[in-house]
Every structure is written in structure tokens, then in C-alpha cells.
N, C-alpha and C positions, 0 to 999 in steps of 0.2 A: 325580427324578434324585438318587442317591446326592451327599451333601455331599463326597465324596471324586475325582469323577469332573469329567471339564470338561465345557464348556457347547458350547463350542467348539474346533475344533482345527485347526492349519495345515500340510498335511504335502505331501510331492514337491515343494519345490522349495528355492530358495536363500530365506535369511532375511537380511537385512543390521540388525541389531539396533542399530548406531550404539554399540556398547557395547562399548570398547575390551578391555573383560576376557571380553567372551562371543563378540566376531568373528561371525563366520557358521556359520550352525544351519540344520539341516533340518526341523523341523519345530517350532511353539510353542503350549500348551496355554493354553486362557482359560476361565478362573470368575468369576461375581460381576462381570463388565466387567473382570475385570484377569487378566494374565497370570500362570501358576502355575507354566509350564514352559517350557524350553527346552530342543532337544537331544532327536532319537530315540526313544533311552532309556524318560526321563522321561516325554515323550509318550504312549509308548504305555503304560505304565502307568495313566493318568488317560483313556482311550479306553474310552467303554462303551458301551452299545446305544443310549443317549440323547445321546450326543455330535454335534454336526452336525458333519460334516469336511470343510474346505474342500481341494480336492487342487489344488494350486498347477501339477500339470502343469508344470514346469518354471520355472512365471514367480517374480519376484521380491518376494519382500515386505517392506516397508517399515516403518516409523513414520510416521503420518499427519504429514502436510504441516499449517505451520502460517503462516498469513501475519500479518507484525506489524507493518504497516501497508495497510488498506484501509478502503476506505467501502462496505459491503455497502446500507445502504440507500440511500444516491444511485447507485450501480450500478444495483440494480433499479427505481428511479424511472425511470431515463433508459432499461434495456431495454421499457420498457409505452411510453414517450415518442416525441417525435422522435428516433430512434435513431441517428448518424452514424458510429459509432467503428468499423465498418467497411470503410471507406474514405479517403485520402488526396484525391479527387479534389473541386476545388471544383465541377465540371459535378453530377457523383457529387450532393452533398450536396444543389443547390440543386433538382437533380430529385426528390430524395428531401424534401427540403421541403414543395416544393408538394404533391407528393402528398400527403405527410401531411396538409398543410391543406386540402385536397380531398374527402380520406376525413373530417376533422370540421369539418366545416361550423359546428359548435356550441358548440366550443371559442373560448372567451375571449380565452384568450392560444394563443401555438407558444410550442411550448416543449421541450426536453429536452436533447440537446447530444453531444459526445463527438468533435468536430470537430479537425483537425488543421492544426497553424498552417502547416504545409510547404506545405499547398495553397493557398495565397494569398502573394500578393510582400510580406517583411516581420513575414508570419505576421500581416497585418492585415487580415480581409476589412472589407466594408464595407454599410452603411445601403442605400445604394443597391440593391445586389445582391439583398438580399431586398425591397425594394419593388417591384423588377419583381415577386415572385411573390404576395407577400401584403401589398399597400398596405394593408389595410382593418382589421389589427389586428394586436397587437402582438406581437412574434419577440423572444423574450430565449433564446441557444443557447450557455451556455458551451463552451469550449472542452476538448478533451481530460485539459488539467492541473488545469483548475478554478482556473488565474489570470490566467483573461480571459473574455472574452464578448462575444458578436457581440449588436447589437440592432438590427432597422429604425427607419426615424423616429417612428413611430408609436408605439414602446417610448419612444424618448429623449424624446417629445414629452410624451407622460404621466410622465415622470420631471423634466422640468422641466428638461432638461439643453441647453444652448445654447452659443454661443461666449462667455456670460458667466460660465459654470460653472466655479467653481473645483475646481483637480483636489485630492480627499483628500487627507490627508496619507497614507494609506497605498494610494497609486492613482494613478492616472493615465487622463483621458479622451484617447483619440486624439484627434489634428485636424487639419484638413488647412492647406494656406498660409494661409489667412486665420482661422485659430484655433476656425471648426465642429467642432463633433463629426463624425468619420466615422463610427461604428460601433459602435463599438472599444473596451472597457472594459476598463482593467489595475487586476487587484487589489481593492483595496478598493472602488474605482470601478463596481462592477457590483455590489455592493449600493446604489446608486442607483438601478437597476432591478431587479435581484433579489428586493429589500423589497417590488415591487409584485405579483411573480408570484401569485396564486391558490395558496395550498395544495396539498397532498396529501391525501385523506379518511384518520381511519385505518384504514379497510377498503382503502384501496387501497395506504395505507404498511405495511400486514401482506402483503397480495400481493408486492408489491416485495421484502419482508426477504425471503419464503421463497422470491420467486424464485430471489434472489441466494445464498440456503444453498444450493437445489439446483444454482446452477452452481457453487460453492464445494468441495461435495462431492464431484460430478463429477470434479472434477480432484484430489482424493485431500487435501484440505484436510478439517482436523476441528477446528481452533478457528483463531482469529484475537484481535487488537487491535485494535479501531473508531478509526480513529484520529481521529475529531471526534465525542464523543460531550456535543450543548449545541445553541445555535443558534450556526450561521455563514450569512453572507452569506444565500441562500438555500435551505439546505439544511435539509430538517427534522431535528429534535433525535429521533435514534432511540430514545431511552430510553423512551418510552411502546409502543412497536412493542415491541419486545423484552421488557417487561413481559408485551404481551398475548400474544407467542407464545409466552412459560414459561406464564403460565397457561394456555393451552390445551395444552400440553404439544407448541408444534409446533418449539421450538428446538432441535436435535439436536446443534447445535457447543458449542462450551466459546470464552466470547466473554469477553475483556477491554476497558472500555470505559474511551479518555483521554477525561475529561473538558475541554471546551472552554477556554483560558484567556482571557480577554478581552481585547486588547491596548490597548483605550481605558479598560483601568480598571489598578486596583493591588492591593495589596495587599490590600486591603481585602474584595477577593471571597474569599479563602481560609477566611473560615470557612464562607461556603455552599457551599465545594467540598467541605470538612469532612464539612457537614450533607448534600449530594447524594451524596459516597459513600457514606454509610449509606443512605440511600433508594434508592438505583438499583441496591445488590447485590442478586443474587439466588443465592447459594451460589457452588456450582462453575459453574452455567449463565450468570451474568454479573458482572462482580465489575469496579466501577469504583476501581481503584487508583490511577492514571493521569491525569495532568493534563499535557493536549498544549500547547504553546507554539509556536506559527509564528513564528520567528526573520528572517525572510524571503522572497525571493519567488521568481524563478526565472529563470533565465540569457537564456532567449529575449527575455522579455521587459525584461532589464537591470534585475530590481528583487531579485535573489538579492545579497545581501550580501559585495563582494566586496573583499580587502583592496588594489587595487587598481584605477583606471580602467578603463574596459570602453572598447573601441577604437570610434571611428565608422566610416563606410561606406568611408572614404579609408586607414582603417588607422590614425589617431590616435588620440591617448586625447581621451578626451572629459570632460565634468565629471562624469559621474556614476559613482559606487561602487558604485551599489544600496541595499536599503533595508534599515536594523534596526529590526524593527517594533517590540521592545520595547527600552528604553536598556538598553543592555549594563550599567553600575551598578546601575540598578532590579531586572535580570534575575538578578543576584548574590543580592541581598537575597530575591527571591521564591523561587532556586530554592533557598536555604536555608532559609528558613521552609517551603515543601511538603516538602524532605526530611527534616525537623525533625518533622513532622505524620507521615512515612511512607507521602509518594506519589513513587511513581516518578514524572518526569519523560520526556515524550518530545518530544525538538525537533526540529520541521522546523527543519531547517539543510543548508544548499544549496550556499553559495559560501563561500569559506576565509575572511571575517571572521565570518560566523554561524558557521560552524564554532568558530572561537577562541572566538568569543563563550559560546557554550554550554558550551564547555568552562572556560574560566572562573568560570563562573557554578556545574560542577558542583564545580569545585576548591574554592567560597568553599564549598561546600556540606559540602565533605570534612574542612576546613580547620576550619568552626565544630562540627559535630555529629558527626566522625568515619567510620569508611567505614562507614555502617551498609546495608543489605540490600535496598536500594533501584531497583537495577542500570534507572540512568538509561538512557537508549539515544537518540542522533542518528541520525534517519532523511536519507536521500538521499546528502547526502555527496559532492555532485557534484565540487565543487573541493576540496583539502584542503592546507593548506599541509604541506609534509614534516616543519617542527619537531611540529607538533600529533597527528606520524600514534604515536609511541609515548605518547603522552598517554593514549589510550584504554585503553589497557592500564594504566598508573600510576593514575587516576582511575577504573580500573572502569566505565569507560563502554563501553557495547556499540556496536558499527557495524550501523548497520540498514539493508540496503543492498537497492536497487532495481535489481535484476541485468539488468535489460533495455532499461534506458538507455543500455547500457554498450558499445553499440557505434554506425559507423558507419550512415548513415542521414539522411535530407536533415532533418530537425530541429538534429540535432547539427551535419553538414556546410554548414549554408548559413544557419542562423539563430544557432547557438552559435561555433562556432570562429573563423570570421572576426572575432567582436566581441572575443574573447579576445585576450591577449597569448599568444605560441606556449608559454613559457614555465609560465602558468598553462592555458593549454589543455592541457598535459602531463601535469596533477596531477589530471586526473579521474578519478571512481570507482576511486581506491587500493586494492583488494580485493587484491591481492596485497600489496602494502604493508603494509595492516595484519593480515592473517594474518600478515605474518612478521615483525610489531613486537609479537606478543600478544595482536591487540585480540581479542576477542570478534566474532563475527558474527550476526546473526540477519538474516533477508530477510524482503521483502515484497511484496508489488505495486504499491499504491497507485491498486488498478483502482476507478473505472472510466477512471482515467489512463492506465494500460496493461493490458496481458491480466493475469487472474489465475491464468496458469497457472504453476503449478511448473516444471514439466521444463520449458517456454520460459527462465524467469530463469535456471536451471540452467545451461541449454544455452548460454548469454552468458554467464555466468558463468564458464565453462571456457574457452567456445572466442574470446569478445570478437568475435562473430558473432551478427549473425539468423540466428536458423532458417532457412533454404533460401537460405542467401547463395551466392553462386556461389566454388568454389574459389579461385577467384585473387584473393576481394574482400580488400581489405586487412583486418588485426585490428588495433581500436582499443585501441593501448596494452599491446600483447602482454607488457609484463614482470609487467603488473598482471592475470593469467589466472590462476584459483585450481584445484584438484584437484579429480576429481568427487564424492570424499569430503567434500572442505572444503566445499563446494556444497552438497551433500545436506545436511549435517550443519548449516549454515548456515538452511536452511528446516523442520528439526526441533529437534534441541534449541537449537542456538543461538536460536530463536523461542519454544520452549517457554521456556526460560531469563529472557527478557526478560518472558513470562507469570507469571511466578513459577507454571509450574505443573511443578512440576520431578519428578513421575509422570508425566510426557507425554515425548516425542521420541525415547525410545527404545524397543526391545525388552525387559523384562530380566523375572525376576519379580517382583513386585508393582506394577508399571508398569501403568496405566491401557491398555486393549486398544483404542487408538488405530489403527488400522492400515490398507496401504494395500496394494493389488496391482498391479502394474502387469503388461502384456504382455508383458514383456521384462526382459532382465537391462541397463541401460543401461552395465555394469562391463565387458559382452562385446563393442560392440560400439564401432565409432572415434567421436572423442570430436563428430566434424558429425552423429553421427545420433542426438544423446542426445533431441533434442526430438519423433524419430519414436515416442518412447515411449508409453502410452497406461496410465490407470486404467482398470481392470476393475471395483473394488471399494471402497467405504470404509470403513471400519467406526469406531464411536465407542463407548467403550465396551464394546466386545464385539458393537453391535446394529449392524447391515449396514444403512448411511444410502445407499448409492448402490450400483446394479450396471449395466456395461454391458450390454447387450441378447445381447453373446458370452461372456456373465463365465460 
């Protein structure tokens, strides 16, 4: 093929390029993985016998989707596993249990997870529950967020865990009136039994990564942020998995890995974080910049850090705040020495004193080494106090928002709100807020915590609705409802952005041919049917990683 002609080219339909000086184009030309042209014109000039031409048929094309917070390889571990995240129903689960342990008979441990705390009173199942089905070995099944976990006796029994067991400092063992374990692991507390589960092979942790690429791709995603890329609890440290799929050339995403920070240690690990991000880059295909800090824990379960008492079952405040898992003064000092080093920083930060906290922590950052190019980012963001919400914007810090939390839904309405004061229950997922204080946005999933799909968060993100919510169901917090621009643009560049891969998110020339097709124009049609939308296509690169079966 002539060096002057394209490789590829996208023509009939609408172009949404995300590129405020280019708007929408009809058709865009790609060479060498990156786009050359935009606009008609252009196009057809660089069109020649060897061109492959995709005819859009009217549908819409995008900038590939980028998520910048998920866990691809504990995703795919849990789809080959005991698979639960399909269902709310505890009957649902415990059938789906047994069977599984029926169909392996040879299996060691049960195990896998993805369970929802709505289905159990308290969001606490229990020990008992799975002894009915599998007395004879041991069930460790975390839960959908991955900050709890269900175990039978059998589990706790070989964990050593009793009513004499002291709960972690960053945990908590349920118990019932007489101080037993019920089940029940909060937090850090389920690496008490976690630590005993049986591995992953890593032939079966390379299965898993590319499962989870192909569902990733599927829904028009072409790179991500690993957000725990080390060992936690019981999760395998992906960095040897995604070594062997660059060598064998089977990685097709563009993967940023935070590396894990350790919250029982100090300072003192930063130079082997130092020494780990040279080793675990592998170019554009993985590049560990990034060092994650879990700030604390999460609403349901009262361990998200919040600057206020969390109400008891009568509606009082009670003594607990929730947890900082790292001292907010220590957290100063570290996250100015990693911005010093020149790692971006990514904090789970949940409730509105991690929130301060992290911000804080980015301010001493700012304050000692200047705004250097870093572009820290707090994921979740559930609660936010109002002074902290123009912060982001002053401090450069990005909102990394998980757009499908963000509505009503019996987690939020019967596990979350009631514990709330009405007042901080008010100040959840700010997304409107901080669009219109400045802040920076980028999204993510956080799957296999929730779906990894784009146009889902999207679709909550606009509309502060699940998908197929019925008309009259209320919108959670309707002032904090963003545009489907701001949405979009939120899951592309604002994601690319937080990558530092800033040849990614958008359309333009010499922009990396990232790109996505969906079925539909989602701009055409009312904003309840943005999630009816569907990827046809992926492409990374220029090379076509996914196609639907009608593409």
C-alpha cells in the first residue's frame, strides 16, 4: 500500500471526535494505528484500492472507552469461579453454590464471589447458610465490592477465627450476641481467610486476563487503569499475567498499572515502588506510573471514612466514623515523596473525611514540589463535603467517578441512607458539582464490583437512573445529573487524561485510532434509552479487537 493512502477508513456516518475544534465529521482516515484524516474531503483523497472501508451505515463513532478504575484479572478469576454477580437473590446464590460444588467434586476450597449485600438482612449473610450446602470444605465468597466476604465454619475453622479473635485494626469479624463469628468478614478481616485460599495457576491467571480483555473490548473499552496492580488480600498480583500476555503478543489494550501501596508499612516501601515501576513497564502496552492508596472502606459496611458519625438502626449517631486506613499526617508525607518520584497517586476515597484527607495529602504535595504533571485522581467519591468539591479543580486533582452507583437501588436505599445523616446523604456522587466547580472527570467501573459497561455508567450518569428503571422511579439527587457530552467525555478523555496517554480519547489527527462503533446515535435519541445502545466494533490501534456477530 502506497505510504500516502490509509489503512483504514470510516465513512456514512456521524463522527463524535470529542475535539472541541473539530465537532462532528463524516468520515476519518487511519495509517500506521493513527488517524490522518478527518472530514469528507480529506478522506477521500487518502482512499485507495487497498484501503479497508468501514461504512458506518449511519451509526455513531466514537473514541474508545477507557476505564480508570477496574480489576480485569479478579473479574476474570471470579467469571471461570463461583460466579454470583448475576443475581441479587440469596435462594439465587445458595442454589447456585451447591451446584457449583457438585459439579467439582475435587475442588479444595469454593470459591469465587460477586455476591450482593441487598440479599441478606444487614448485607450480612452467614456461616450457617452455606453449611447447609457444603459442610465438608471450605467456602471463602467475597462479596460484590470486594470489602467483605462470606465464609462457612469450615473456612473460619481453618482460619483459626473464634469468639476469641481479635478484630484487625483494619476489619472487622461479624458476631453474633455472644461474640461467635457469624460469617461475616469486613475489610481487612478476610485476609484471615483469604491468605488460606489455594492460588490461581498462571495458565489459568492468563485465561482470566484475556477473558476479561474480551469482555472489556466488547463494550468499546481499549485501555484501562489496573487499579491494584501488587498483592492484596487475596487477590493475585497481575503483573506476571500481563508480562506473559505482552510476550505472547495476546494484550491488545493499552493498560496503566497503580501499583499496590501497603497500608501496614511506610515510607520505607517507596523505593521498591521506585524499583517495581521499572520492572513491570512494558512501553505503551503497560506502564506502571501509578501507586493506589486505599484511604478507606465503604458506606454499607460503616468502614468508609466519614467526617461525621454514621446513624444506628434507631436513627442515632453512633461512635463510629469509619476508618482511615493510612494516618492522614503520614499520608501527607508519602503522597509528597511519590509525587516527588513522579507517580501519580490514585486514592480510593469513599466518604468525605478520605475525601479531605486525600486532598490534603495532594495539597502538601503541591505545596512542597509544585504542580508538577502528575494528575493525581480520587476514585469513588461517594460522599464529598461541598467546601472540598472546588478543591479539585485548585489542586488538579481529577474526580474518578463510578457512575453506576449513583442511583437509587435497595444497596443504597436500605443499607446506605438510613445509616447517613439526611444532610450528608445529600452530598453523594457530586458529579454535577464538580463539573460545574472545574474539576476534571474521568470514570470507571470498578468491575467486577459493578458492570464494566460504558453506556450503563453513562446512562446514571445523566439520567441518576438504572437502566430499565420504571418512569415514575425517583432520580437520585437530580441537581448532581451531568450532560451526555460531559459523560462521554468523562469515560474518554477525561480517562485518557488521568493515563497520561494524551494521544488517546479523542478523534483528531495524529491521535492514536482508538475507536468505537456503537448502533446508534445515543445524541438522537431521549436521554432513558442511552443504555439501549450497543458496541458493534473496537478497534485499538487501527486493528479491529472486537466485532459484533451484526457489525
Amino acid at each position: 500500500m502506497s505510504d500516502t493512502t490509509a489503512d483504514l477508513v470510516f465513512t456514512g456516518g456521524p463522527v463524535h471526535t470529542g475535539d472541541p475544534a473539530l465537532g462532528r465529521v463524516t468520515a476519518v482516515a487511519v495509517r500506521g494505528g493513527r488517524v490522518v484524516a478527518v472530514g469528507q474531503d480529506a478522506v477521500d483523497e487518502l482512499t485507495g484500492p487497498g484501503t479497508e472501508v468501514v461504512d458506518l451505515a449511519g451509526r455513531l463513532l466514537l473514541p474508545g472507552f477507557q476505564d480508570a478504575h477496574v480489576h480485569p484479572l479478579g473479574a476474570g478469576i471470579e467469571l471461570g469461579q463461583c460466579h454470583l454477580a448475576d443475581s441479587t437473590d440469596a435462594h439465587t446464590y445458595l442454589s447456585a453454590i451447591a451446584a457449583y460444588a457438585d459439579a467439582h467434586p475435587d475442588a479444595a476450597w469454593i470459591t469465587g464471589g460477586g455476591w450482593s449485600m441487598e440479599a441478606f438482612p444487614g448485607g450480612t449473610p452467614t456461616a450457617a447458610m452455606l453449611d447447609a450446602i457444603v459442610p465438608d470444605r471450605p467456602v471463602y465468597l467475597p462479596n460484590r465490592d470486594h470489602h467483605g466476604a462470606w465464609a462457612n465454619s469450615r473456612a473460619l475453622q481453618l482460619a483459626g477465627i473464634d469468639a476469641r479473635t481479635p478484630d484487625p485494626v483494619d476489619g472487622r469479624i461479624e458476631r453474633d450476641e455472644h461474640g461467635n463469628p457469624t460469617g461475616m468478614l469486613q475489610e481487612g478481616a478476610t485476609e484471615l481467610v483469604g491468605s488460606l485460599v489455594p492460588g490461581v495457576t498462571p495458565d489459568e491467571q492468563l485465561e482470566a486476563l484475556l477473558r476479561a480483555q474480551s469482555v472489556l473490548h466488547s463494550l468499546g473499552i481499549t485501555g484501562w487503569q489496573d487499579a491494584i496492580v501488587g498483592a492484596y488480600a487475596n487477590m493475585s498480583d497481575p503483573t506476571p499475567v500481563y508480562h506473559a500476555a505482552i510476550d505472547r503478543g495476546l494484550l491488545t489494550a493499552r493498560v496503566v498499572g497503580a501499583l499496590w501501596w501497603d497500608r501496614a508499612r511506610g515510607a520505607e516501601q517507596i523505593p521498591e515502588l521506585i524499583a517495581r515501576r521499572e520492572a513491570t513497564g512494558r512501553g505503551r502496552a503497560l506502564r506502571a506510573s501509578t501507586v493506589k492508596i486505599m484511604q478507606d472502606g465503604i458506606a454499607e459496611n460503616h468502614t468508609a471514612a466519614m467526617l461525621g458519625p454514621y446513624l444506628t438502626g434507631c436513627g442515632c449517631a453512633s461512635d463510629n466514623s469509619g476508618i482511615s486506613f493510612v494516618d492522614p499526617a503520614e499520608l501527607k508525607k508519602y503522597v509528597t515523596e511519590l509525587d516527588a518520584h513522579g507517580f501519580q497517586v490514585h486514592f480510593h476515597a469513599l466518604g468525605d473525611r478520605a475525601v479531605r484527607e486525600a486532598l490534603d495529602a495532594v495539597e502538601a504535595a503541591r505545596t512542597a514540589n509544585g504542580h508538577r504533571d502528575t494528575r493525581h485522581h480520587l476514585a469513588h467519591l461517594q460522599v464529598v463535603d461541598p467546601a472540598d468539591v472546588p478543591r479539585f479543580r485548585t489542586l488538579g486533582a481529577t474526580a474518578n467517578i463510578q457512575p453506576l452507583w449513583a442511583a437509587h437501588e435497595p444497596q443504597m436505599d436500605e443499607l446506605t441512607l438510613p445509616f447517613l445523616t439526611p444532610e450528608r446523604g445529600g452530598r453523594q456522587y457530586p458529579f454535577g458539582a464538580l463539573l460545574r466547580a472545574g474539576a476534571t472527570l474521568a470514570a470507571g467501573s470498578d468491575w467486577p464490583v459493578s458492570s464494566p459497561d460504558p453506556l450503563e455508567g453513562i446512562h446514571v450518569a445523566v439520567n441518576r437512573r438504572l437502566p430499565g428503571a420504571d418512569a415514575g422511579a425517583p432520580v437520585f439527587l437530580p441537581e448532581q445529573r451531568i450532560g451526555l457530552e460531559a459523560a462521554i467525555t468523562a469515560y474518554t478523555a477525561g480517562s485518557a487524561y488521568v493515563n497520561h496517554a494524551d494521544d488517546t480519547g479523542t478523534i483528531a489527527p495524529g491521535q492514536l485510532a482508538d475507536l468505537v462503533v456503537l448502533d446508534g446515535d445515543p445524541f438522537d435519541g431521549p436521554p432513558e434509552e442511552i443504555a439501549e445502545r450497543r458496541v458493534l466494533q473496537t478497534f485499538v490501534g487501527g486493528e479491529r479487537v472486537y466485532a459484533a456477530d451484526d457489525a
